[in-house]
PANU-998997 format. One line per field, with one value per residue: x, y, z of N, C-alpha, C in turn. Coordinates in Angstrom, 2 decimals, decimal comma. Layout:
n_c1 = (X / ...)
n_c2 = (Y / ...)
n_c3 = (Z / ...)
ca_c1 = (X / ...)
ca_c2 = (Y / ...)
ca_c3 = (Z / ...)
c_c1 = (X / ...)
c_c2 = (Y / ...)
c_c3 = (Z / ...)
***
This chain:
n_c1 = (6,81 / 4,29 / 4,00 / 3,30 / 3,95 / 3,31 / 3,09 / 2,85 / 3,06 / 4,82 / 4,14 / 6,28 / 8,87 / 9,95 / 8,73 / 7,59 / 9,83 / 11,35 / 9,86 / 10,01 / 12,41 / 12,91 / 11,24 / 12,73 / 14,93 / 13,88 / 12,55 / 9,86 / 6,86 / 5,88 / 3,60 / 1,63 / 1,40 / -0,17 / -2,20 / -4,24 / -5,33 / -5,70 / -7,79 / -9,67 / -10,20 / -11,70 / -13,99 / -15,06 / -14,83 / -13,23 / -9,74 / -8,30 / -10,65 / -10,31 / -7,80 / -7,91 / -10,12 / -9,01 / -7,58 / -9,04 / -12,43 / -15,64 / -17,26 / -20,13 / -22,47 / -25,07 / -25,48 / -24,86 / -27,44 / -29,57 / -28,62 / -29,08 / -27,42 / -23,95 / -21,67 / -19,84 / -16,68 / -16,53 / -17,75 / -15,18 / -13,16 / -13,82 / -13,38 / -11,14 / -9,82 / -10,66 / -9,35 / -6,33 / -6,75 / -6,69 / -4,57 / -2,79 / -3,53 / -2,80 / -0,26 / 3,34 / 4,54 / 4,89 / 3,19 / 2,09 / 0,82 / -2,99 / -4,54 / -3,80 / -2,51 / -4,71 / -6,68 / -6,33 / -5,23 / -5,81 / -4,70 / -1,87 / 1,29 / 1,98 / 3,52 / 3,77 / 4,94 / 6,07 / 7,09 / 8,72 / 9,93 / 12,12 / 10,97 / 12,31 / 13,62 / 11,48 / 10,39 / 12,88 / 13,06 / 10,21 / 11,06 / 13,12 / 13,05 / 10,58 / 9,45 / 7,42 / 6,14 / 5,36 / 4,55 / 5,08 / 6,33 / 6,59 / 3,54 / 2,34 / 3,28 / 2,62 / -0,62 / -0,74 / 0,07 / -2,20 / -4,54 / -4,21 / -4,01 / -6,78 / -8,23 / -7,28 / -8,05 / -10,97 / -11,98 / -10,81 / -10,77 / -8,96 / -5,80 / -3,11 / -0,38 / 0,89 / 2,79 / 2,55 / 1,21 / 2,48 / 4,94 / 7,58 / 8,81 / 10,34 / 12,83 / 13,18 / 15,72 / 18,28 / 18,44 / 17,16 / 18,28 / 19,31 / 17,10 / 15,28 / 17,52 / 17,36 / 14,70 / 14,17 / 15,92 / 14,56 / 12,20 / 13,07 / 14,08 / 11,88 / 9,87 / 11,42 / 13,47)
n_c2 = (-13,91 / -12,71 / -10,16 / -7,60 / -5,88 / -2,71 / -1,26 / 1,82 / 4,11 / 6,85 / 7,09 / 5,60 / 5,60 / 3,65 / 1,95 / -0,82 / -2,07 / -2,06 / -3,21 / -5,69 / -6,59 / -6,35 / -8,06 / -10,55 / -10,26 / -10,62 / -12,74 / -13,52 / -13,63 / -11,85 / -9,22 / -8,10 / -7,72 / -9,21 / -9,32 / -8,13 / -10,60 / -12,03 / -10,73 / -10,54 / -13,79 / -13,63 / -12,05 / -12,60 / -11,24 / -10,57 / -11,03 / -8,91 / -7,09 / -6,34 / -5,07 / -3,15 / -1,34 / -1,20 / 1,12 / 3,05 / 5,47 / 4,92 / 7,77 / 8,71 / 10,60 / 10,19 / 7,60 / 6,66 / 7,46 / 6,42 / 3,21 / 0,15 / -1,17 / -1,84 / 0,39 / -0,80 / -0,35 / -0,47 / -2,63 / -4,00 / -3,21 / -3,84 / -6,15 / -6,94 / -5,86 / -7,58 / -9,83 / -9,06 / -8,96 / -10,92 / -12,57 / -11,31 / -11,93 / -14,72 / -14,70 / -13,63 / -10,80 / -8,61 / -6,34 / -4,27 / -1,20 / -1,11 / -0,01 / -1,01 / -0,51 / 1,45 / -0,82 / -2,58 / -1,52 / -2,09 / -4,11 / -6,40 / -5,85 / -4,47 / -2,08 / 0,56 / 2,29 / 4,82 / 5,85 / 7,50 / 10,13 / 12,11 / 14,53 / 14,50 / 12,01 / 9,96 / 10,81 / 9,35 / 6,80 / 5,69 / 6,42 / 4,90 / 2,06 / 1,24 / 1,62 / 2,90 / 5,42 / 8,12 / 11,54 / 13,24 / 13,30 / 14,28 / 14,83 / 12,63 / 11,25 / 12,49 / 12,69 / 9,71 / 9,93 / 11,35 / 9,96 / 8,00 / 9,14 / 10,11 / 7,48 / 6,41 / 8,66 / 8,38 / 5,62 / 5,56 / 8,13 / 8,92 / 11,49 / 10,96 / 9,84 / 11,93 / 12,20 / 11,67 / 9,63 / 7,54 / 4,83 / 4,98 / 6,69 / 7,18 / 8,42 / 7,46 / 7,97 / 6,85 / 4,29 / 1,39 / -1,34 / -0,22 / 1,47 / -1,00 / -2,10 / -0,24 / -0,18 / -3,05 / -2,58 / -1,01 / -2,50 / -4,73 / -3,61 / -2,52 / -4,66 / -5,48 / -7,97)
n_c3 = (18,41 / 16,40 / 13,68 / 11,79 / 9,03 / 7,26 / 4,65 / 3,17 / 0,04 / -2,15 / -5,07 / -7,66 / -5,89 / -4,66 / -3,09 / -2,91 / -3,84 / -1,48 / 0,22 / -0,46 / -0,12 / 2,27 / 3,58 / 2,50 / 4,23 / 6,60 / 6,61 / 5,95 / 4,39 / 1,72 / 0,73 / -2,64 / -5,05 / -4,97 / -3,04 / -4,88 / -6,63 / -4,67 / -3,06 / -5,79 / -5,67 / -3,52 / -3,83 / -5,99 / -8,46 / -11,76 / -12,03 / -13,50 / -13,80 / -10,90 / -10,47 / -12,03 / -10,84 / -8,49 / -6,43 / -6,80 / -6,39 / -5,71 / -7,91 / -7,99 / -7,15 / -7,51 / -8,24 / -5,82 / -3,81 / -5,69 / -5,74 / -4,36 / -2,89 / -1,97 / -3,73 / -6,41 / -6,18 / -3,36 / -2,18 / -3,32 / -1,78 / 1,06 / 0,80 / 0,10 / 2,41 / 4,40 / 3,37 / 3,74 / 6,42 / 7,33 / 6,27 / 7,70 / 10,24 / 10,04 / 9,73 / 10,58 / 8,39 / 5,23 / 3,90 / 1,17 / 0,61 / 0,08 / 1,86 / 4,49 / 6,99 / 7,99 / 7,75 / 10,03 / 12,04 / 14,70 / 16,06 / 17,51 / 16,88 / 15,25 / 12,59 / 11,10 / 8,18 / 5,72 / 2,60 / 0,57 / -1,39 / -3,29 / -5,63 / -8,26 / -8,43 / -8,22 / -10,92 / -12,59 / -11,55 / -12,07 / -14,96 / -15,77 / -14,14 / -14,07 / -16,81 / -18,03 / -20,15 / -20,46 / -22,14 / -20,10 / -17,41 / -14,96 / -14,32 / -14,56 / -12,39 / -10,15 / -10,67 / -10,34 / -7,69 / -6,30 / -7,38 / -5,41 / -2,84 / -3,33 / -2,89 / -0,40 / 1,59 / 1,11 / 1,41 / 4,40 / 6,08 / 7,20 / 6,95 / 3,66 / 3,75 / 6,11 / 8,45 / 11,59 / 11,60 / 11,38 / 12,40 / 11,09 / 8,60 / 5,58 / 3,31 / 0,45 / -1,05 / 0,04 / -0,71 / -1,70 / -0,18 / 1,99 / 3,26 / 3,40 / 5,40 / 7,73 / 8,56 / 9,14 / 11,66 / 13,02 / 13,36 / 15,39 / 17,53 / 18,14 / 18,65 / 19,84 / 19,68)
ca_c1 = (5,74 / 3,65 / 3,83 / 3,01 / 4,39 / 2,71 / 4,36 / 2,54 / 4,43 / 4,72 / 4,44 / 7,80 / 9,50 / 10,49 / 8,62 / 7,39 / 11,50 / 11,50 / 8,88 / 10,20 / 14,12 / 12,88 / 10,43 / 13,65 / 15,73 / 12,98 / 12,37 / 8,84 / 5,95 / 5,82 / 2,19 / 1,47 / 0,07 / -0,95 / -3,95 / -5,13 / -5,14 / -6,34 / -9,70 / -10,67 / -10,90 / -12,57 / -15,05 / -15,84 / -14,65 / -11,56 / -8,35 / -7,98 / -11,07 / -9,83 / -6,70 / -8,50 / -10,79 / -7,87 / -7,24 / -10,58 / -13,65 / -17,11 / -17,62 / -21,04 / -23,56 / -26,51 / -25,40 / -24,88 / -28,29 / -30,18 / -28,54 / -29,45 / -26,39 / -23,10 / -21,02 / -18,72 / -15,58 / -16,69 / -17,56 / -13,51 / -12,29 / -14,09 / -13,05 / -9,48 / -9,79 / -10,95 / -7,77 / -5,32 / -6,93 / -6,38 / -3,46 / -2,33 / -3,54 / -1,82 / 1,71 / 3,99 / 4,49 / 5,33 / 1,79 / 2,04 / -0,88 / -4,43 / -4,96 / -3,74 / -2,44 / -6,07 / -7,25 / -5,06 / -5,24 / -6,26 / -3,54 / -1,00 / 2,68 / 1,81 / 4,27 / 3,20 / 5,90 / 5,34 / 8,11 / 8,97 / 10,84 / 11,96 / 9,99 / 12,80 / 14,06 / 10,23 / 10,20 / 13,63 / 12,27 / 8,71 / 11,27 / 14,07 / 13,07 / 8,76 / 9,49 / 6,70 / 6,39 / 4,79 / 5,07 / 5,24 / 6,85 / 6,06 / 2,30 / 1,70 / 3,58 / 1,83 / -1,65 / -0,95 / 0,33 / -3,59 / -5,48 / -3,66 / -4,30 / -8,60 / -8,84 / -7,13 / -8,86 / -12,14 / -11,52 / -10,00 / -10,85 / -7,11 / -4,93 / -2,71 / 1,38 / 1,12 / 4,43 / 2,69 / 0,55 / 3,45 / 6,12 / 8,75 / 8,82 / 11,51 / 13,15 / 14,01 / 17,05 / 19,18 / 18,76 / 16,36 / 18,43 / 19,60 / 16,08 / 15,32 / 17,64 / 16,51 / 13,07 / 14,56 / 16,69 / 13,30 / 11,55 / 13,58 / 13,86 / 10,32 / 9,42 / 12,01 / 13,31)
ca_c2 = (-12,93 / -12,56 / -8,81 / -7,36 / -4,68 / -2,41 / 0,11 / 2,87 / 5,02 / 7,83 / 6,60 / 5,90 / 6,06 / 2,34 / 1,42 / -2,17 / -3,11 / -1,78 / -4,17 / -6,94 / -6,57 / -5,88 / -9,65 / -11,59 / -10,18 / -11,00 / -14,30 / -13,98 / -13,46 / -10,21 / -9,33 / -6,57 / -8,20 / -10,72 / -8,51 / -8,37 / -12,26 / -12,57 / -9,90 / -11,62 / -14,75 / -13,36 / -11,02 / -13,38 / -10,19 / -10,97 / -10,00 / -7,64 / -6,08 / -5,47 / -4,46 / -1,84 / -0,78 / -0,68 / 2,60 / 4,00 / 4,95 / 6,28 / 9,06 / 9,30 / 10,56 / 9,50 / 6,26 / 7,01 / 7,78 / 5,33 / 1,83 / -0,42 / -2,38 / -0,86 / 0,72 / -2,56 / 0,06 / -0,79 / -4,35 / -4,89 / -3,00 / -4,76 / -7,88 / -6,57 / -5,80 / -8,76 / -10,30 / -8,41 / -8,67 / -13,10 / -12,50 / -10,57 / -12,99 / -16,00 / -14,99 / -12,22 / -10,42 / -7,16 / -6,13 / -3,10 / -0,98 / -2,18 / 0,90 / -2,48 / 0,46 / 1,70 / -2,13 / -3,41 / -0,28 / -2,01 / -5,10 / -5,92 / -6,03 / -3,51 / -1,58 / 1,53 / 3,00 / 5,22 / 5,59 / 9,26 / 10,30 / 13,51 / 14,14 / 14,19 / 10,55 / 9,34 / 10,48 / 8,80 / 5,33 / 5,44 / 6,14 / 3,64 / 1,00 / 0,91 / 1,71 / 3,56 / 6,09 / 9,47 / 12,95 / 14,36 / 12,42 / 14,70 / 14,98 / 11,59 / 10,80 / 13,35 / 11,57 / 9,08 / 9,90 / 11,83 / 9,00 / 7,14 / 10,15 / 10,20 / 6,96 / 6,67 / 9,04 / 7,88 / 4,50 / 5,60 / 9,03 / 9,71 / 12,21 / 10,04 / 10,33 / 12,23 / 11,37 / 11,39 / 8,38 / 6,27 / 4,37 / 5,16 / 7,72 / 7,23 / 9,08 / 6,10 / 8,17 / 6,21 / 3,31 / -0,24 / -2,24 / 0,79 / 0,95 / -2,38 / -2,57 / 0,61 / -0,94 / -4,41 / -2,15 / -0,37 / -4,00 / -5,93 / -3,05 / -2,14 / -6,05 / -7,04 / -9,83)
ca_c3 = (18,32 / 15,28 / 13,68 / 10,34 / 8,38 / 6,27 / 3,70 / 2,01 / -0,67 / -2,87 / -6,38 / -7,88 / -4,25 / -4,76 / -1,48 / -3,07 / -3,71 / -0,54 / 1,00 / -0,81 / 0,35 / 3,96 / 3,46 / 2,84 / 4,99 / 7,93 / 6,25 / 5,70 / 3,45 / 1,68 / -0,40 / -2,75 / -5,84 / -4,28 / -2,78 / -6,16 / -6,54 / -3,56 / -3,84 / -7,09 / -5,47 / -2,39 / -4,02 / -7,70 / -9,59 / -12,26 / -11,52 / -14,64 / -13,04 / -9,15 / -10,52 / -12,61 / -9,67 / -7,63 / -5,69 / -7,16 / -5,48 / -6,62 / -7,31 / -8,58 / -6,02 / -8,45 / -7,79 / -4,51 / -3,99 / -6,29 / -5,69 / -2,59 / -2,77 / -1,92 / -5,11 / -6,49 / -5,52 / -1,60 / -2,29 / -3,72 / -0,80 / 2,05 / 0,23 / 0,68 / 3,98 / 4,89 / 2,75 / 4,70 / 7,91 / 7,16 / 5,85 / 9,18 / 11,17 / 9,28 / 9,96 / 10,23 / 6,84 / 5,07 / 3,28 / 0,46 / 0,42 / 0,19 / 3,14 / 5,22 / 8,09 / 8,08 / 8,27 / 10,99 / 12,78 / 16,17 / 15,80 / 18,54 / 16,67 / 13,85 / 12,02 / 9,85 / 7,09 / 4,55 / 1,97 / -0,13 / -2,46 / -4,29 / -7,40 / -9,35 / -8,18 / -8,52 / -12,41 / -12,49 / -11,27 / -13,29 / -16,37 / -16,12 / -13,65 / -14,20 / -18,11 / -18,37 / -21,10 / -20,55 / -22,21 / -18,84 / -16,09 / -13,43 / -14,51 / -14,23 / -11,05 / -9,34 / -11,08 / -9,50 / -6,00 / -6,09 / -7,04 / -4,24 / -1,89 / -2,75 / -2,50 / 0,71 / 2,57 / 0,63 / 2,35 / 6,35 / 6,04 / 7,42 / 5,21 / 3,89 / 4,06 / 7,35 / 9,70 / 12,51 / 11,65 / 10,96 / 13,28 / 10,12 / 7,45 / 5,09 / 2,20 / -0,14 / -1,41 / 0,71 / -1,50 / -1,45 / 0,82 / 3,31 / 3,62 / 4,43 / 6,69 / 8,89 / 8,77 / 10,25 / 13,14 / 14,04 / 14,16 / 16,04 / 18,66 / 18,50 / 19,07 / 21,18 / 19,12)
c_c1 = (5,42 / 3,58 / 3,89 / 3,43 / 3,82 / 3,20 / 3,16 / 3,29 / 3,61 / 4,61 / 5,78 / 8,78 / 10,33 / 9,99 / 7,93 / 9,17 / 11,48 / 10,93 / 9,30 / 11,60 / 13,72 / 12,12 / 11,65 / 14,11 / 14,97 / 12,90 / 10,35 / 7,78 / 5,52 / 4,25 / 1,82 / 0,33 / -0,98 / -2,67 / -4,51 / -5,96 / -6,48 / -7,83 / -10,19 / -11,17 / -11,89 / -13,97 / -15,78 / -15,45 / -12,71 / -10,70 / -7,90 / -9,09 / -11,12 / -8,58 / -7,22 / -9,12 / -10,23 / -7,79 / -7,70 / -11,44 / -14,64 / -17,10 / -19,35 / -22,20 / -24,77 / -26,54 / -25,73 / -26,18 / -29,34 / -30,14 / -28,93 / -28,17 / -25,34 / -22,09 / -19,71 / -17,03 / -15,27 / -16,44 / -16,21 / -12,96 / -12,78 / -14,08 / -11,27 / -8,98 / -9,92 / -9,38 / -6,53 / -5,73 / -6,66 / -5,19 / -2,27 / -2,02 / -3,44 / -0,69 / 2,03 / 4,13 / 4,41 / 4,05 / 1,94 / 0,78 / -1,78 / -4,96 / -4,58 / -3,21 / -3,81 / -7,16 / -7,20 / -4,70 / -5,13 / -5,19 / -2,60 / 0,13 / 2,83 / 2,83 / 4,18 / 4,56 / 5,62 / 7,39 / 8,44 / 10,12 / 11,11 / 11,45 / 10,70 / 13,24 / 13,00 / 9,87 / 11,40 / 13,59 / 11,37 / 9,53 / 11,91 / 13,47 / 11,43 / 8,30 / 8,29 / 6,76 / 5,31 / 5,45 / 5,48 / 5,06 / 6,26 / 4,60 / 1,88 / 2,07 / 2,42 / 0,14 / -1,88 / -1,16 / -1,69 / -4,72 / -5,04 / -4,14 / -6,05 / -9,04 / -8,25 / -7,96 / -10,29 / -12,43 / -11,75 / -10,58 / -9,93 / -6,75 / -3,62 / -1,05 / 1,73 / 2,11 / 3,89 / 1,76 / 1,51 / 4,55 / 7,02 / 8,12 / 9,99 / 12,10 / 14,05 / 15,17 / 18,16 / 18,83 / 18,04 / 16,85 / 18,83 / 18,44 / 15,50 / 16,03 / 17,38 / 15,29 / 13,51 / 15,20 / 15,58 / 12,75 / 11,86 / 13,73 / 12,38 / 9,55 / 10,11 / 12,66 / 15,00)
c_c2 = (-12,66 / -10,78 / -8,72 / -5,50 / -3,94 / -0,59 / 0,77 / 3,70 / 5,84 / 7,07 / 6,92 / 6,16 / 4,60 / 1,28 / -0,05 / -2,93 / -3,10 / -2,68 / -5,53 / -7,62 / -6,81 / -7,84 / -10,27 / -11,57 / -10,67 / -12,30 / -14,61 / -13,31 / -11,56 / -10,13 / -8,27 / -6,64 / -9,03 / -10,75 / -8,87 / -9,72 / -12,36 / -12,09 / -10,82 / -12,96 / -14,69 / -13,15 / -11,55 / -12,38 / -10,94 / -10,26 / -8,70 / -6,74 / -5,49 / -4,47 / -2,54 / -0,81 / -0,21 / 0,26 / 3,32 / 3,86 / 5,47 / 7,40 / 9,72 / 9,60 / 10,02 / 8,50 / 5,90 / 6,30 / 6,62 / 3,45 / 1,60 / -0,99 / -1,11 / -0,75 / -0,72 / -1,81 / -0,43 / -1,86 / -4,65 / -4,06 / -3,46 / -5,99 / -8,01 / -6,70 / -6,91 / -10,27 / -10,25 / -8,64 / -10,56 / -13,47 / -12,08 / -11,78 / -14,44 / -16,01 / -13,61 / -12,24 / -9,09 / -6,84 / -4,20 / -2,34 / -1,43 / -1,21 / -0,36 / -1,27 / 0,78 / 0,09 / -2,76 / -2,34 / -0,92 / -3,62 / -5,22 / -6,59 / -5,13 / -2,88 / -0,94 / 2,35 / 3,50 / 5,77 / 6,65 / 9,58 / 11,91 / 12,94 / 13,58 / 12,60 / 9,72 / 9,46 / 9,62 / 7,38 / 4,81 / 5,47 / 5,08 / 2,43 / 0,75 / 1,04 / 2,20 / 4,85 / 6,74 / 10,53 / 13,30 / 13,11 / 12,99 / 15,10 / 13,68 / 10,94 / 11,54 / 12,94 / 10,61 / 9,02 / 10,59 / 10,56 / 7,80 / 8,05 / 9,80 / 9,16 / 6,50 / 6,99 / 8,91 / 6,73 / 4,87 / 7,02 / 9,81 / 10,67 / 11,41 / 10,68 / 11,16 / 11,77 / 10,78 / 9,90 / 7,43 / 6,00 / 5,08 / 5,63 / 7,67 / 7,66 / 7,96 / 6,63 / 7,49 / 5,05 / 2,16 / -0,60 / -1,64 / 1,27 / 0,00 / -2,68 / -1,24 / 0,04 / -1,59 / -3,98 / -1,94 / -1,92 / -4,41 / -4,81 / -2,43 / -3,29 / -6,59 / -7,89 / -10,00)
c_c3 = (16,85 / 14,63 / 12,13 / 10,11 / 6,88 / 5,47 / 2,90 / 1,19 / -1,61 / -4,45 / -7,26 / -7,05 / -4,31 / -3,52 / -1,92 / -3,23 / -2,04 / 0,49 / 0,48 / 0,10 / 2,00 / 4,57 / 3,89 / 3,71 / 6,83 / 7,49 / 6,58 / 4,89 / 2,67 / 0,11 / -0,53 / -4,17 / -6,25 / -4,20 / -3,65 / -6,85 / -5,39 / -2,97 / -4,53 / -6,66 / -4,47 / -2,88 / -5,25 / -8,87 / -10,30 / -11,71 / -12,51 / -14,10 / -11,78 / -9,44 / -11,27 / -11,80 / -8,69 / -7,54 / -6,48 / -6,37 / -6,36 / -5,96 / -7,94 / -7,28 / -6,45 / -8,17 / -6,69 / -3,71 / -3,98 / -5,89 / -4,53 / -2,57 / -2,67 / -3,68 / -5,12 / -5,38 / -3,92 / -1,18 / -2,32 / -2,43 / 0,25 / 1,99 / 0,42 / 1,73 / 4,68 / 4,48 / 3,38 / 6,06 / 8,30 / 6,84 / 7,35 / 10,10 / 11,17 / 10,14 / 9,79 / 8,40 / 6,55 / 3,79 / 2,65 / 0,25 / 0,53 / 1,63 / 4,57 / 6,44 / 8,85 / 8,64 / 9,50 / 12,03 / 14,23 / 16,26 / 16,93 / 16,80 / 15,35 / 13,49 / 11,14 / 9,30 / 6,02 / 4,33 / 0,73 / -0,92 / -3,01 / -5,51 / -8,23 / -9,20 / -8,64 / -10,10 / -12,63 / -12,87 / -12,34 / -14,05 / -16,71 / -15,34 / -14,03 / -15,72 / -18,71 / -19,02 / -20,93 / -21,42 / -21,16 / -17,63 / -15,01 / -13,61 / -13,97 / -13,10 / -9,90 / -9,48 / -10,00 / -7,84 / -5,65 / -6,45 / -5,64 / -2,99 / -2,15 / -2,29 / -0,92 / 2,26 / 2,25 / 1,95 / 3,80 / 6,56 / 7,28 / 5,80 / 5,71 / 3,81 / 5,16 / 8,57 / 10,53 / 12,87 / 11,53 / 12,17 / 12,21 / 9,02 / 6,94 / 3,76 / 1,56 / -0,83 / -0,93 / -0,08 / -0,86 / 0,02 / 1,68 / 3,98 / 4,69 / 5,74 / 7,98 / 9,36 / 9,48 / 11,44 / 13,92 / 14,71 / 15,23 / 17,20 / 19,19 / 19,16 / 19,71 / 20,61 / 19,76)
***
């Protein structure tokens, strides 16, 4: 049986180790920056500019308004969608963001996880493991987790990190591969295998 797994996270939560560890251990394809790759070639836009665009939307109503064509932000995410939704229906596989929950919504073998963290663990992460250098750790985590939140519900117009949308909600304090392997218990009893 063919089934796909798709991880949303908190920024700094670790839920891409998390999607990676959980790949092997299933023994198959796990894609996160791939997307990005894989837009640019879809959509003709570079990859330094999807990545940039990435989990932005417009916000100009003028634009809005004015253009006939849809805003590029739309264009790279229905180029995504379309990415993930080929990607899906390739092969099983553990798919990081890209709203791929929201995409894949109507799917038989689906698998929605979203992946959380305490703050303090999430500045933690961003400082030592993502080596990113802020004044203010918990300013910019929180930054982020909100541009991840508008464009989200921009996108699906779900609110996003909500339990009850998800098969699995998990507090990555328990560590990467304790993780992973909860994920792989749910699977394999959720699918039968």
């Amino acid at each position: 049986m063919k089934y796909t797994i798709v991880i949303n996270r908190e920024y700094g939560s670790g839920g891409r180790l998390i999607g990676r560890k959980l790949a092997s251990r299933l023994g198959i394809p796990f894609y996160d920056n791939d997307l990005i790759r894989l837009t640019a070639e879809k959509s003709g836009f570079s990859e330094e500019y999807v990545k940039e665009a990435s989990e932005k939307k417009t916000t100009s109503l003028l634009y809005s308004l004015y253009m006939t064509s849809l805003p590029v932000s739309d264009q790279l995410f229905l180029a995504q969608s379309q990415v993930v939704r080929d990607l899906a229906a390739k092969e099983s596989c553990v798919i990081v963001g890209g709203c791929a929950d929201y995409v894949l919504k109507d799917i038989r073998g689906l698998v929605k996880v979203f992946i959380h963290a305490p703050i303090n663990d999430r500045i933690q992460r961003v400082r030592d493991e993502y080596n990113e250098t802020s004044g203010d750790y918990k300013n910019y985590v929180t930054r982020m987790d909100k541009r991840r939140i508008t464009y989200y519900r921009y996108f699906t117009q779900y609110k996003w990190g909500r339990a009850h949308d998800y098969n699995i909600t998990l507090d990555s304090t328990a560590g990467p591969d304790t993780c992973a392997e909860i994920i792989e218990c749910y699977i394999k009893t959720f699918l039968k295998f």
